[in-house]
N, C-alpha and C positions, 0 to 999 in steps of 0.2 A: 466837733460840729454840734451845736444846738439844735434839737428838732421839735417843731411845733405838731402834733398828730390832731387833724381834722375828724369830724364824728365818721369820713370815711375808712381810717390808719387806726381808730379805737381799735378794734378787732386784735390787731399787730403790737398791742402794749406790752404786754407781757414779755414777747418775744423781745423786743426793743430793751426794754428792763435788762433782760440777759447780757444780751452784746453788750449793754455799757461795761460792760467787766474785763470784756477784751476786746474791743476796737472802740477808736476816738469817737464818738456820738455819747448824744444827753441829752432825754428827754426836756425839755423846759417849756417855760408859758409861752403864750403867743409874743408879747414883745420881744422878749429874750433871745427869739432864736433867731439863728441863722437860716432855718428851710422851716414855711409851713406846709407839709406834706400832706398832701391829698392819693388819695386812689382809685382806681374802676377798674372792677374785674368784668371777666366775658369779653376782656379786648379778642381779638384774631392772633395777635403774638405782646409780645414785649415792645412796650414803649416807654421813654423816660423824657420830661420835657421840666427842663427847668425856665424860668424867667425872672429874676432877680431874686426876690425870698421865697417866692412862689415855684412849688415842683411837686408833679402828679407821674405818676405812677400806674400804666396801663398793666394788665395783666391777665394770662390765659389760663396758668393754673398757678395757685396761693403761692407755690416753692418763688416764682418769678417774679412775687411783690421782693425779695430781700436781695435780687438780681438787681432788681431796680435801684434799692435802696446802697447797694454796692457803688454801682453807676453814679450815684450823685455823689458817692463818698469819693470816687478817682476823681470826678473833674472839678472836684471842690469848690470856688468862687468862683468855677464861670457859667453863663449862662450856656446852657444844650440842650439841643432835643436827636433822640438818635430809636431807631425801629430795630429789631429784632427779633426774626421766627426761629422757635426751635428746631436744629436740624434731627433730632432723634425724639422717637416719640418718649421713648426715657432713659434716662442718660444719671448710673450711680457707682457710688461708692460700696466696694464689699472691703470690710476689716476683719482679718483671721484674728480669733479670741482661743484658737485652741491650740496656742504651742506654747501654753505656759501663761502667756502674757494674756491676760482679762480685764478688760477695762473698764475703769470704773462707772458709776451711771454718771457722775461727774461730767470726765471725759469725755464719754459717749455722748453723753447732751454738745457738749462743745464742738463736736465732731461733727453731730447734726444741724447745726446752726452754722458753720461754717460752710456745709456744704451745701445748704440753702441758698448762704449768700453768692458759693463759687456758677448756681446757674446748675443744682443737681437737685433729682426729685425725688431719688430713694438711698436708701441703707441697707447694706446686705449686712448681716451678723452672721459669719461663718462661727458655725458652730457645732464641732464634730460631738461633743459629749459636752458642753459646759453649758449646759442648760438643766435645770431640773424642770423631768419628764413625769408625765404619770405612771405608776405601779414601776418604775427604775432606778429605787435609794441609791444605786452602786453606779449609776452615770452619771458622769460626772460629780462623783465621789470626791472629796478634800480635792478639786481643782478649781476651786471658785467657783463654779459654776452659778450663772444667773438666775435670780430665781424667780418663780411667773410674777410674782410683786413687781421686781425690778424690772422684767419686759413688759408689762401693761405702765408702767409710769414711761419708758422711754417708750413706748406705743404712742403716746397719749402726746407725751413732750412733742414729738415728730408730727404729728399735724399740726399743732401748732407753727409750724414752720412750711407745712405741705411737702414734709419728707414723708416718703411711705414706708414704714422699715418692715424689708421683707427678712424673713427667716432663710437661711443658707447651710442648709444641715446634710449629714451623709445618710443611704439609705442604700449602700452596696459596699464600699473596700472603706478606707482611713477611718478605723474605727480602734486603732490599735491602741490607746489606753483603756479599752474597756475588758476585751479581749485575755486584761492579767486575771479578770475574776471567774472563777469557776461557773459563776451563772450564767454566764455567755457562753462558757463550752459546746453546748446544744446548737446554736444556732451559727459559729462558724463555721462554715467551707475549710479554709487555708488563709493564715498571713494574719490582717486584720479585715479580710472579706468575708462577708455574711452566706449564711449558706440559703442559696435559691431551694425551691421548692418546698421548703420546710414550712409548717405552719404557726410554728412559733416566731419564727423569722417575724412573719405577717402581723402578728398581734405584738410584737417590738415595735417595728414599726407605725403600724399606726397608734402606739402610744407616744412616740415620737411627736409623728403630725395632729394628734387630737389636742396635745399640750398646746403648739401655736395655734390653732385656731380657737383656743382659750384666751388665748392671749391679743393677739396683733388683728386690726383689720384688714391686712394685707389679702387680694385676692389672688396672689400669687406667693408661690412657696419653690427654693429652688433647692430639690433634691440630691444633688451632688452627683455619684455614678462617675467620677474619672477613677485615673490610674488602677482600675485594678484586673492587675497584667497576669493574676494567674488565677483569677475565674473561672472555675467549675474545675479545677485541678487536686482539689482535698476532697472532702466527703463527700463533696456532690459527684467526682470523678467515681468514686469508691462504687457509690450506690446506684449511679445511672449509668457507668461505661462513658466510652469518650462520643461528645455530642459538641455538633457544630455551635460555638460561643458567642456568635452574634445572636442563634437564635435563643439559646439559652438566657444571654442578656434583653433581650425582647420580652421574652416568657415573664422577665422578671418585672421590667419597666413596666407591662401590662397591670402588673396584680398592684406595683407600688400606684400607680395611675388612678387606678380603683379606687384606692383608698386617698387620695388627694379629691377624687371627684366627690368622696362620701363628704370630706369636712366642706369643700366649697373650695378649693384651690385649685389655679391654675400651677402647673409644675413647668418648671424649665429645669435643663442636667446641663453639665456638660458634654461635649460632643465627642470626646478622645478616643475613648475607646469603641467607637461604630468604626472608626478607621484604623485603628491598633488591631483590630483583628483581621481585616486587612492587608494592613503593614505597619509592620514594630515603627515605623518613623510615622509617627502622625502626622511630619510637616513633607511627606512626602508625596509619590505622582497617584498614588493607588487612590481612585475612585470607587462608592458605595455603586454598585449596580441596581436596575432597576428593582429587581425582585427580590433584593435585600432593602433597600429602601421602604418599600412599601411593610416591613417589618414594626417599622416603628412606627409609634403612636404618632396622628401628625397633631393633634391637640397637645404634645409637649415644645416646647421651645427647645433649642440647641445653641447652646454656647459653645462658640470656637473661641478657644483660650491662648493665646499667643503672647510671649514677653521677651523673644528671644530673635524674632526676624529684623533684619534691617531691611531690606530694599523692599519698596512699595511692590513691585511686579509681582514679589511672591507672597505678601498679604490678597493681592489680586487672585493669583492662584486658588489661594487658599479658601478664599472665600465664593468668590466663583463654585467648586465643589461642593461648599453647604448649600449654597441656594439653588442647585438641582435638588436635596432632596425635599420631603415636602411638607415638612416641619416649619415655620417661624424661624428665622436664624437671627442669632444676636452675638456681639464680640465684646471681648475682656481682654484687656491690655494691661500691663503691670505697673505699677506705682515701685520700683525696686527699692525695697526695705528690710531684704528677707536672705541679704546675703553676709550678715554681720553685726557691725558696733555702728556701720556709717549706712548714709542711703547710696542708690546709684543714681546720681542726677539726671548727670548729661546722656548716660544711657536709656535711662526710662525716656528723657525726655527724645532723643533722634528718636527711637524706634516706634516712639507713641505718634510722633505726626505724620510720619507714614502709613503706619496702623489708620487713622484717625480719617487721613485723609482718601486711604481704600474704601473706609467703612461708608464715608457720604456717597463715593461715585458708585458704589455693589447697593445702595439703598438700605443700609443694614439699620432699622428703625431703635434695637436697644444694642446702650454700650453703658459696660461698667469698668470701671477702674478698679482693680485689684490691689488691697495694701496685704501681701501673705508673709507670716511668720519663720515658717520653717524652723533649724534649727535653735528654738530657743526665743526664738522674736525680741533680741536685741537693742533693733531699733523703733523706734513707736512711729505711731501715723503720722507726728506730725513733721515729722523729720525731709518728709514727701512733698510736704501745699505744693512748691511748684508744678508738681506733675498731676496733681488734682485739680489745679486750678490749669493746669491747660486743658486736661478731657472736658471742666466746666466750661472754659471760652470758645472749645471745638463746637461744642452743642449749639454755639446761638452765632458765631463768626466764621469767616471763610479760613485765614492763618492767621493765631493771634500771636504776634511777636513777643519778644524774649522782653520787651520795655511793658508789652500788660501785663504779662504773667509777674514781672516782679513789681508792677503796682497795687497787685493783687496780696503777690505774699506779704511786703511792707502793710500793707494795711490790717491785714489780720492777725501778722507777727512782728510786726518791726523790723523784718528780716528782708534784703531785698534776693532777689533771683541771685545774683552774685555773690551774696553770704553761704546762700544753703552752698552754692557750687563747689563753695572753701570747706563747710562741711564735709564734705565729701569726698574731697582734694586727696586724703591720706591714701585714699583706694583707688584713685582715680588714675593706675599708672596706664592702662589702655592710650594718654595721652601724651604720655610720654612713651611707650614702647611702642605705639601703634598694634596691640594685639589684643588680648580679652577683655572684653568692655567689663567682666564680672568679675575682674578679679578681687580677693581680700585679703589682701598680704596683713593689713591689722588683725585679723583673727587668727589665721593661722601662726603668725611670728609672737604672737600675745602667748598662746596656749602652747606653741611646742618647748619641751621638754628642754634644759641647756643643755644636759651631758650628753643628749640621744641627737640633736640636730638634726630629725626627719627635713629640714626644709630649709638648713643650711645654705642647700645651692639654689634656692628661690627666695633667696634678697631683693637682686633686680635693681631697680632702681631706688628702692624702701630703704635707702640709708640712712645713717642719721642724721644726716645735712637733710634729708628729704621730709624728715621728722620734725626737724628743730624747725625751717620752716611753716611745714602746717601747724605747729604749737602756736608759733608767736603768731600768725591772724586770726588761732581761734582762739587764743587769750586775751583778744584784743573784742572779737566776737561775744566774747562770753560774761561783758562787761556790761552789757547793754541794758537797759531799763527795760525789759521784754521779762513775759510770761515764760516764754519759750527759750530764756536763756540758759537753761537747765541744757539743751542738747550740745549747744556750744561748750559748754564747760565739760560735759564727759566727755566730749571728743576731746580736749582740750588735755585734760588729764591721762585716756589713753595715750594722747601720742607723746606726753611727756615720758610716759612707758616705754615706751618702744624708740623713742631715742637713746637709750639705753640699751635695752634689750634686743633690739632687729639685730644684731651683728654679735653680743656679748658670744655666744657660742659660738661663733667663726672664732673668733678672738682667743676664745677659752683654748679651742680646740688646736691652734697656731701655737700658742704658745707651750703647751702641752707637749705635740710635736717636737718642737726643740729643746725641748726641759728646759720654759724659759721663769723659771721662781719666781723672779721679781714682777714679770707681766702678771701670772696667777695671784699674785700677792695684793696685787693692785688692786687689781678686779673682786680677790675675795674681800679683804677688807675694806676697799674707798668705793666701789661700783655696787657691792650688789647690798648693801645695808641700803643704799642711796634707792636703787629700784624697788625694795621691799616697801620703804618708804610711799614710795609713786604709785609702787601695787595699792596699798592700800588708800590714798587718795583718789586713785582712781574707782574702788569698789564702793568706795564708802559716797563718790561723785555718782554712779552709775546706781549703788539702788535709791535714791533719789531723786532723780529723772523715773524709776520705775516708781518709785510711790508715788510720783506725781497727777501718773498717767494708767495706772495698774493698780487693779488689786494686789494685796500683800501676795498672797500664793504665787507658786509658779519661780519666786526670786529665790527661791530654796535649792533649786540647779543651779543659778547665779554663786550664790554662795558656797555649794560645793565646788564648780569651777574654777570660781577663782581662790578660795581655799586652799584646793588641791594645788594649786599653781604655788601660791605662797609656799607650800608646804616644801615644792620638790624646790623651789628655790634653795631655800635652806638647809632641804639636805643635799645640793648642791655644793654648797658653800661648805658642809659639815668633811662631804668628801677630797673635797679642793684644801682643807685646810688639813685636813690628813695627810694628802700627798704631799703638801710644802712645810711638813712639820717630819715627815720622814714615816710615819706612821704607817703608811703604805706605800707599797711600792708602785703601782699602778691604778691605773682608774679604767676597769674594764669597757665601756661606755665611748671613752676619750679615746680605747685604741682601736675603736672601727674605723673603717673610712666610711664618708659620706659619700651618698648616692644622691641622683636626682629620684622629687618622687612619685613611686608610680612605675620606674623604670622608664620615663617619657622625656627620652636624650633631647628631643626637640625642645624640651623645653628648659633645657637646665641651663639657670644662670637668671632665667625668666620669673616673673612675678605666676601667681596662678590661682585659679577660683576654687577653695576648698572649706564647701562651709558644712562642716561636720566636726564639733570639739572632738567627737570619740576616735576619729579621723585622727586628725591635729595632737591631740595629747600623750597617744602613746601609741605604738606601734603591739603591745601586747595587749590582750583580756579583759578589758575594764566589766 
């Protein structure tokens, strides 16, 4: 699409400039084009009205000009005019940068720009240590870490867009890469939790917060304060005796509050732990009472974080209980990316429009979408659009169906709603089994061991007919003239893997059983050359996709991983070629029986969600 920019859209060139690199539009002269785009800001909400070449662009805040400019891009040659008010006062994307994966200023620009156009106003940077801090050489030490350069240029990029990129940093428990260096000893509690009452603590911290307000105009900074389950249990237990943990976590929120109100920041945390002390289920009936409530700062905002409920009744619940206390309440929903190689489509997507749809009827003014790494962060942000691009169309529509969301992703990636779903197909046995929507039988069947078979009896339906399927439509995916064809192809490549390998150890292990030579013969010679093969197409596919998207660091577990993997393959095959040469008598490994694992009979035979390599690869020591 050719676009003509009127002296009102000047402003938006630059911006405009970018996109041409990944969605169809192009600048040109006024003849040339297909749309001469006009704009007016200070509209009441969103308006978009085209009329033959002519099309204006109403707008409330700057994010809402690239909404618009989306808008024209879906109904391409026809004429429209169509209204839309924000349902949430702001409605964003947070990306975890601290499980290895850091992404580039590249990326992140694109990331920003995309989410301008999906109908989002901010950018959260979680970032537990990969920022360089004032007076802190050793945070985020050799882990990428960003440095104030790079967050004042994507500070700067982001208004351009009218994204506001806020900081999403910890300032209580997952601090746990820092924690290896002896300089931090002083100021731990227990685990990777900071130790309360300390006055070093205080001046960590606000070197933390002094850094972004160096940096970002952001008048909000979101503290972090989840998970941490054994607060005031190590040296603060030691030195103060056992003291009730809410108000111990109070005592604390107070002083970090302090130091957010010195830089000029508004803070929001998440909310988990006011009800974890409580009750260990945070998604449970236990209620914050009056006189605890009133413990907390009500000048902090509270994030209820959920990515796991289905039915709306009990997002209702849930919510319902924040807005008794008397804090601002805001919710975050998952974008699932963070349980493997694949995303979780169809699960992010049911549990999000539930979520989505509590959050409008409870009035819940902020919502963010969460992309979290976990294990290793695997899979990149972009693997998600669908489920970003629905929290963007929750914001401004009543239900936006599964036909915009995948107008949406086509247009930004080439990819429709239907592709990413095949993406994700491999994991996706919940649809066949009718059971764990989270399951990842790719990770785990990738990484366990052949002679050990920890997960032998959680195949399931992961066969290799189930494999050779998802290969041939993501190699057919993975063809495509797209930017983003990179995710398709390492999907594509893992499951060439794993048509092999899902079952090789069942196999191994059968044949073994009845000293059957010529089966082990097979496998050692024609099967598993063939899979080292595939291993390494597949690694050599997967840090490529991370280059793409990712600073180099952090691919260095990547590399040990699946390294180690190659490794025991081979000595696999060293040992197999042993016993069918006579060499040895047995293969100590091969004469266990297989358990289900976990010891969880209900579920043996079953696929299952286990996203931890250290889990997965060996049952002993690593």
């Amino acid at each position: 699409m050719q676009l003509f920019l009127d002296k009102s859209t000047k402003q938006f060139e630059n911006q405009i400039k970018f996109l041409e690199n990944y969605i169809d539009i192009k600048l040109s002269n006024k003849d040339d084009a297909d749309i001469c785009l006009s704009a007016t800001a200070f509209s009441d909400n969103l308006k978009v009205k085209r009329v033959g070449k002519k099309a204006t662009i109403f707008f409330s805040k700057k994010s809402e000009f690239f909404k618009g400019l989306l808008e024209i891009i879906k109904n391409e040659n026809d004429d429209f005019e169509m209204s839309q008010t924000a349902v949430f006062e702001t409605n964003g994307v947070m990306i975890d940068n601290s499980r290895n994966a850091v992404m580039t200023v590249g990326s992140t620009k694109l990331l920003i720009a995309f989410s301008a156009l999906m109908g989002f106003d901010h950018i959260e940077l979680y970032l537990e240590d990969t920022f360089e801090a004032n007076g802190e050489p050793y945070f985020g030490y050799m882990r990428m870490r960003y440095t104030k350069t790079e967050i004042r240029g994507l500070n700067e990029f982001a208004k351009g867009f009218g994204i506001l990129l806020i900081p999403c940093i910890q300032t209580l428990a997952h601090l746990n890469q820092i924690m290896r260096y002896n300089r931090y000893a002083k100021i731990r509690d227990i685990d990777d939790i900071l130790l309360i009452g300390n006055d070093d603590t205080y001046k960590f911290i606000e070197n933390l917060i002094s850094t972004w307000r160096e940096c970002v105009d952001s008048p909000v900074i979101h503290i972090g304060m989840d998970e941490a389950h054994n607060l005031g249990k190590g040296k603060y237990l030691d030195k103060n005796g056992l003291k009730n943990r809410f108000e111990i976590m109070c005592d604390h929120l107070n002083r970090v509050v302090d130091i957010c109100k010195k830089y000029e920041f508004k803070p929001m945390m998440w909310s988990d732990m006011f009800f974890k002390f409580i009750d260990k289920d945070y998604y449970g009936d236990a209620k914050i009472d009056e006189n605890l409530a009133k413990l907390i700062p009500a000048d902090v905002a509270l994030i209820y974080w959920d990515y796991y409920t289905i039915k709306k009744e009990d997002y209702d619940k849930q919510m319902k209980k924040h807005i008794c206390l008397p804090s601002e309440i805001g919710f975050a929903g998952g974008a699932w990316k963070w349980n493997g190689f694949l995303p979780q489509i169809e699960h992010s997507l049911e549990v999000s429009r539930n979520a989505l749809e509590s959050a409008k009827e409870n009035g819940i003014k902020t919502v963010i979408v969460t992309a979290w790494g976990d294990d290793g962060a695997e899979c990149p942000v972009f693997s998600v659009l669908p489920v970003l691009a629905l929290y963007g169309e929750y914001g401004y529509s009543e239900t936006p169906s599964d036909n915009e969301i995948s107008k949406i992703t086509k247009i930004l990636s080439g990819y429709t709603l239907d592709d990413y779903k095949a993406l994700a197909l491999a994991d996706a046995t919940k649809y066949y089994e009718r059971q764990n929507y989270q399951n990842n039988p790719t990770k785990y069947l990738l990484y366990q061991d052949l002679l050990m078979g920890m997960f032998d009896r959680h195949i399931g339906v992961c066969n290799r007919a189930h494999f050779e399927k998802c290969s041939a439509k993501l190699k057919s995916l993975s063809g495509k003239d797209s930017k983003f064809n990179y995710l398709f192809n390492t999907a594509f490549k893992l499951c060439r893997v794993l048509e092999l390998k899902c079952d090789m150890g069942v196999r191994i292990k059968n044949a073994y059983d009845k000293r059957d030579i010529i089966s082990l013969k097979k496998i050692s010679e024609q099967e598993i050359p063939l899979l080292i093969k595939r291993l390494d197409a597949f690694h050599k596919a997967f840090k490529n996709q991370w280059y793409s998207i990712n600073k180099t660091g952090g691919f260095d577990v990547q590399d040990i991983r699946l390294g180690g993997l190659k490794a025991r393959i081979i000595s696999a095959k060293e040992l197999l070629d042993d016993y069918i040469s006579g060499n040895i008598n047995r293969i100590e490994e091969l004469d266990q029986k297989r358990l289900p694992f976990n010891g969880n009979d209900y579920l043996d035979g079953k696929c299952l969600a286990i996203n931890s390599w250290g889990t997965t690869v060996s049952p002993n020591k690593l």
